[in-house]
N, C-alpha and C positions, 0 to 999 in steps of 0.2 A: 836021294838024288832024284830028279823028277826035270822029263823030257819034254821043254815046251814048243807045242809046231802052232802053226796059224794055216788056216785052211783058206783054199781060192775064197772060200763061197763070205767067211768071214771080211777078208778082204774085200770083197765086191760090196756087200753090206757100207761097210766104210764108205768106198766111192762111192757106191749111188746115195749115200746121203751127202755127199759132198756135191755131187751131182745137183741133188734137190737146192739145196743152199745157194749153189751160185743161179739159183732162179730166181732167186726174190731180186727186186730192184736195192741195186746201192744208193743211198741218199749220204752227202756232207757228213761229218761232224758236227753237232752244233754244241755250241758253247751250254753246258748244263753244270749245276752243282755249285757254281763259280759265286762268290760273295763280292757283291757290287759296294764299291765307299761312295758314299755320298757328300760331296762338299760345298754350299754356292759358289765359294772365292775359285776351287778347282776348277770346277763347272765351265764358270764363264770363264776363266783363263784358256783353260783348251780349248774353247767354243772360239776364241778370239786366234788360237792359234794356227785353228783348221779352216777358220771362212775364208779369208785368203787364197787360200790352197785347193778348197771346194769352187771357190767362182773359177780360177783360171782351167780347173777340170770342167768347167763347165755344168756342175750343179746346181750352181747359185749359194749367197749366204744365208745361213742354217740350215742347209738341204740334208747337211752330215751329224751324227750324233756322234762326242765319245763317252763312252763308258768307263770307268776307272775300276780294276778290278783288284782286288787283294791278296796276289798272287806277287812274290818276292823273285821269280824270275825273270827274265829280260826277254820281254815276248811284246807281241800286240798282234790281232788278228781281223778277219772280218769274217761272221757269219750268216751273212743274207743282210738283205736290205741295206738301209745307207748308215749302219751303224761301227766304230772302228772301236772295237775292245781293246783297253790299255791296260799291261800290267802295272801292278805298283811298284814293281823291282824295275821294268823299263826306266819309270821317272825315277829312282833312285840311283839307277846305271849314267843317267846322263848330265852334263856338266852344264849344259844350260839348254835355252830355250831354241833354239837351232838344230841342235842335234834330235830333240824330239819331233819337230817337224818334218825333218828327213823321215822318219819312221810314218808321220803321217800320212805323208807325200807317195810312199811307196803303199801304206794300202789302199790309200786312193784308188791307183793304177789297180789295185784288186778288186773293187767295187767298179769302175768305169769301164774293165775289160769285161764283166761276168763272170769271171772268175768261178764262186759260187756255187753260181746255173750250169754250169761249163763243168761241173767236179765231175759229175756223172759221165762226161766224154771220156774223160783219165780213166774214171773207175771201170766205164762201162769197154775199153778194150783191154784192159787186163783182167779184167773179168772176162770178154771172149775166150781169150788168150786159155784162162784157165779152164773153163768152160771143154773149149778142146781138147784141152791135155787127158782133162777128167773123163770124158768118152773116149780118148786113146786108150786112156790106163785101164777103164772098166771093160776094152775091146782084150786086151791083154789080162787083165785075172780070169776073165771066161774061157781065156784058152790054157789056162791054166798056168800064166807065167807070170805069179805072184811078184818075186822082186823085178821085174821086168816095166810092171806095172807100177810099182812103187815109185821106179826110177822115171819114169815118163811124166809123173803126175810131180815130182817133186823139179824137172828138168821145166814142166810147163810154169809151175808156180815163180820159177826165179824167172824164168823170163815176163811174167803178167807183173811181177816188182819192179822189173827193172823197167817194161812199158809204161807201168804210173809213175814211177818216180820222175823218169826223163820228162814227162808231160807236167807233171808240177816244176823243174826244175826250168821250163820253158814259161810257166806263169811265172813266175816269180822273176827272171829276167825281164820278162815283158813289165811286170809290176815296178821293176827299177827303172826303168827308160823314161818309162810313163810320169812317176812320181820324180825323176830328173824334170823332164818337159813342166808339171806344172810349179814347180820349186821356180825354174826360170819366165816362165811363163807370169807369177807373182812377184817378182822380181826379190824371192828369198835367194841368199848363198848357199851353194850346195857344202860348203864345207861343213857344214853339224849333221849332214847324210855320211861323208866319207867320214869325220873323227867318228861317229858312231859306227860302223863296218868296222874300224881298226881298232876300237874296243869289243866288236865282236871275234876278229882274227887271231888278237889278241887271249880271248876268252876259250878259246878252242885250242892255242897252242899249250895255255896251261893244264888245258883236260889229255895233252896228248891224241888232240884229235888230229887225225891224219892230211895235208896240205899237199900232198901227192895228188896232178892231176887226173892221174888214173884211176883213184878211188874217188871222183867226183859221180861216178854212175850209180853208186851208193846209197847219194843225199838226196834229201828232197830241195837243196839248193844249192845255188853255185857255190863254190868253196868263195868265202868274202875276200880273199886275196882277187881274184878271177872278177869278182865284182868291183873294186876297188879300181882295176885296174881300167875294167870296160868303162866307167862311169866320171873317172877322176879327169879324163882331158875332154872331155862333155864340159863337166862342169868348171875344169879352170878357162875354157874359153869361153865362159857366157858372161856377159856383162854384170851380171848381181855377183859374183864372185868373190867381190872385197866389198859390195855391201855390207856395211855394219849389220847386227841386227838392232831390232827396235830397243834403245836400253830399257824404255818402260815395260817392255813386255819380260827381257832378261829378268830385269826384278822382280815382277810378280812373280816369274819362274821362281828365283830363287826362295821367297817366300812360302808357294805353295809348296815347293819339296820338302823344304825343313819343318812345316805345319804338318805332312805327311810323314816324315822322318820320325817327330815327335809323337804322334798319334798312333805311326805302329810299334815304334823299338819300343824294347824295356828301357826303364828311365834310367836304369845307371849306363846303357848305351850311350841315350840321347845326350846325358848330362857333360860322359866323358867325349862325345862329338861337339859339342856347345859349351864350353867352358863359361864361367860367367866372368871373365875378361869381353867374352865379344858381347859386344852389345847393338849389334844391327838389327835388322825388324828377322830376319831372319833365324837368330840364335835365340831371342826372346821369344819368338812366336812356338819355336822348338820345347825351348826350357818352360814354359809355363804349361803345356801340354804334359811334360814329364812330373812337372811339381804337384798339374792335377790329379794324373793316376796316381801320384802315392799320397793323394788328401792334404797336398800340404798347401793349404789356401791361401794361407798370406800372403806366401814366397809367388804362388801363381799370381794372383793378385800383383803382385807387387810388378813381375812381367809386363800382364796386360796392361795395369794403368801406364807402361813405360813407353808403350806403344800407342796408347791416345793418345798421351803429350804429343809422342812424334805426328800422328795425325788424328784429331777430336773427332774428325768426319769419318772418318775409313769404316765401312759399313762392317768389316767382318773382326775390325781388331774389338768395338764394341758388343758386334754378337759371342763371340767368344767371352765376353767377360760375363754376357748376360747367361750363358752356358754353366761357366764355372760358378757362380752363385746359385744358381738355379740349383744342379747336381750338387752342390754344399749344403742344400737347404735353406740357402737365404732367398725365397721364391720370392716376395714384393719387393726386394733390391734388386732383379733382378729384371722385372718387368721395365722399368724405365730404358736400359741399354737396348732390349730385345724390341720394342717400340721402336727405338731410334732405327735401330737395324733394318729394320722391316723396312721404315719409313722412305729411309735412302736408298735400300734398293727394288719402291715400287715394288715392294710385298712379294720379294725374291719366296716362293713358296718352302725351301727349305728354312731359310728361315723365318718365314712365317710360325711354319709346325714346331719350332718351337715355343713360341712367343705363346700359341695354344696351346702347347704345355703345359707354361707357365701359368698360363691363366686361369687354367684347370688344378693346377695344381697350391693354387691361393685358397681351394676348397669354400669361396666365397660365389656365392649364386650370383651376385650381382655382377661377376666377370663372365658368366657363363654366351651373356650373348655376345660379345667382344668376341670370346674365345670359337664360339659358333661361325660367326662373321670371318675371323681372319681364316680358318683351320680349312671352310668351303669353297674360299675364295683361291684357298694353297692346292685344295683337290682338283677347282676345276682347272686351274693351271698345270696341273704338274697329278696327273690320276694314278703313276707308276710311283707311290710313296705311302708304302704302307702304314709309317711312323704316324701320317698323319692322318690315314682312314681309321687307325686303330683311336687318336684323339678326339677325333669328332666321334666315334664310336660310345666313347666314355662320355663324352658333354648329351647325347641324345639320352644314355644312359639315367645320369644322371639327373637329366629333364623330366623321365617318365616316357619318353617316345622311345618305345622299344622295335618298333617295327623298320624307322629309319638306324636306328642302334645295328641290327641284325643286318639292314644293310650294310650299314659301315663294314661291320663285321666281314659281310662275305667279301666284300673286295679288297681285302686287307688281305683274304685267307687266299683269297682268285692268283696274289700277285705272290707269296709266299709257296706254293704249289702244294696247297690243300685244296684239290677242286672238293673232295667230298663234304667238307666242311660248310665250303662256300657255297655249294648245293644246297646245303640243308637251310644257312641262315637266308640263301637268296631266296627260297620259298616260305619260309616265313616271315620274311619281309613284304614278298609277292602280297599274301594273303593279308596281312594288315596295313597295308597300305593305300590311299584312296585309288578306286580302279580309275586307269587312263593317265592319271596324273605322272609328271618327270621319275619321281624316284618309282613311282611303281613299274613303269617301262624299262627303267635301268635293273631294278630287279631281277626282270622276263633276261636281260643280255645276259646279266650274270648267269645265270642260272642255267642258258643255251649255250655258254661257252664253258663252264664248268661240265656241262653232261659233254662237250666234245674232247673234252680233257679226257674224261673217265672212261670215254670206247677209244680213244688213240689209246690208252693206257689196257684197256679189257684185250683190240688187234694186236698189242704188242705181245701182251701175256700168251 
């Protein structure tokens, strides 16, 4: 048997390092670790369904970036700048194209309030809050009233929770009024904001989460009943109310979900979601993405030509074929679609990158300047796609320029978060490369933005 005591002096140890701690500056969250999908058709769908929504906020069109993330829960966020992070499970949560712009519409209101900038207010008075408790409690183990002290310091902590919480929970109302106002403002229906709330109210009565307004000082938001309720005679007295939405846009919706549906499930999911009775661009674009992950080329094949018929032009039902041949190994079958593709969409840079793929991967020198040409053309448009700094990487390679090769390299490694990598290739590109000229200046960048990576990463340590 053995008597265990805790001494003042140990305790004070404790708070003054708690002490210490609440000195450093609080900064956000930022979205880290997160796996970005990349898609054109996506792309420009969500681009098409937030400019809209960004003019009446007042940013203008394409002031707003969204990001699609590969996260199956029902979220979307903003972390600094004009960019709205989308999970993948949001757009599989929503039943069309309305109900995701409600979500758009409200982080809107969280980028145009500052929100962001503003975390630091929330953080930094319950960080006062605690800050005080912690010199109460450390005044109290010095006088030697250990639990006394405990209890002061753990009395200031719920109250510096419940000060940030109440302050996000007043962003986030402000972020719904807001994202109301430019919903109306654009003359979109708020109704795919409210059915989206009531799949989230919904979503929390089957977790058993608690609808009692008294447990709302808990959340960091209002309980969705409570927003539901503030928001819905807003929105049925505004004139876009029984506006329809756009059917063209509803359909591409529906297409890029099931493109995404297909892409992430496993294909006896997708197959048993997509039976092959349906045959809308939607269930094909689905089931031929299933048929690809498990190798089965004809049946995918057989898909996508089903979907040229329906349309010869559609710039992505043909990239997609030029894809699936491609990854099949039938690589100069596939250059003809991925050509078209490109073609129509004014050398849409993701699909560009892959066309330089392909063309790289014809292992034929005479495509290498094609492959050069389109892959430089896809970087200087679109520099955040590592896919295709690593392609041009291999075509310099392959050429014997290795100095532009290592550049490739590092800004490949800059955007995957290898700074030390990219340090290394970005100075041996430095040094072989003609002094003063473009890539040797781009070089110097990389290589100054990598070393600022490596000392934010040395301060953190």
């Amino acid at each position: 048997m053995r008597i265990l005591t805790r001494s003042p002096h140990s305790l004070l140890a404790r708070l003054l390092a708690l002490l210490a701690a609440l000195t450093l500056t609080v900064q956000p969250a930022m979205a880290q670790g997160f796996s970005v999908l990349r898609d054109a058709e996506t792309e420009a769908l969500l681009q098409d369904m937030v400019d809209p929504l960004a003019e009446a906020a007042g940013l203008g069109e394409g002031a707003v970036e969204i990001v699609l993330i590969n996260d199956p829960s029902i979220n979307a966020f903003v972390a600094g700048g004009q960019r709205i992070f989308v999970h993948s499970g949001l757009i599989n949560a929503a039943d069309n194209a309305n109900e995701v712009q409600g979500v758009l519409a409200h982080e809107l209101g969280h980028i145009t309030g500052g929100h962001i900038n503003r975390f630091s207010e929330g953080a930094g008075n319950a960080s006062r809050i605690t800050l005080l408790s912690a010199l109460l409690a450390v005044g109290a183990a010095l006088a030697g009233g250990g639990e006394a002290a405990m209890g002061v310091l753990a009395a200031g902590q719920q109250a510096a929770m419940g000060s940030f919480l109440a302050f996000s929970r007043t962003q986030e109302a402000s972020a719904d009024a807001a994202g109301a106002q430019y919903l109306s403002d654009a003359g979109i229906s708020g109704r795919g904001s409210i059915a989206f709330f009531e799949k989230l109210q919904s979503y929390e009565f089957r977790r058993n989460i608690s609808q009692d307004n008294d447990r709302e000082y808990s959340r960091t938001h209002p309980l969705s009943g409570n927003r539901i309720a503030r928001l819905r005679e807003d929105y049925e007295a505004d004139p876009a109310w029984n506006t329809p939405s756009d059917p063209r846009l509803e359909e591409r919706f529906q297409r890029a979900k099931a493109k995404l549906y297909g892409f992430l499930a496993p294909p006896a999911r997708t197959l048993n979601a997509f039976p092959a009775y349906m045959t809308g661009a939607p269930a094909r674009y689905a089931r031929a993405y299933a048929y690809h992950k498990e190798a089965r080329v004809e049946e995918a094949l057989a898909e996508v030509n089903a979907l040229i018929e329906m349309d010869p032009t559609d710039p992505y039902f043909l990239e997609l074929k030029g894809q699936i041949l491609l990854e099949s190994g039938h690589v100069e079958e596939a250059l003809p679609p991925l050509r078209e593709a490109t073609r129509l969409t004014g050398s849409n840079p993701l699909i560009a990158s892959i066309l330089g793929h392909a063309l790289i991967a014809t292992e034929d020198p005479a495509n290498f300047d094609e492959a050069e040409a389109v892959l430089r053309a896809a970087v200087g448009r679109d520099r955040e796609n590592p896919f295709a700094w690593y392609q041009l990487g291999v075509v310099y390679g392959q050429r014997g320029d290795i100095p532009r090769a290592r550049l490739a390299s590092a800004e490949q490694q800059i955007m995957q978060g290898n700074p030390q990598g990219a340090l290394v290739n970005a100075q041996a590109a430095e040094n072989g490369l003609p002094t003063g000229s473009p890539d040797w200046i781009r070089a110097q960048d990389v290589a100054l933005q990598a070393r600022a990576i490596l000392e934010r990463q040395r301060d953190r340590n």
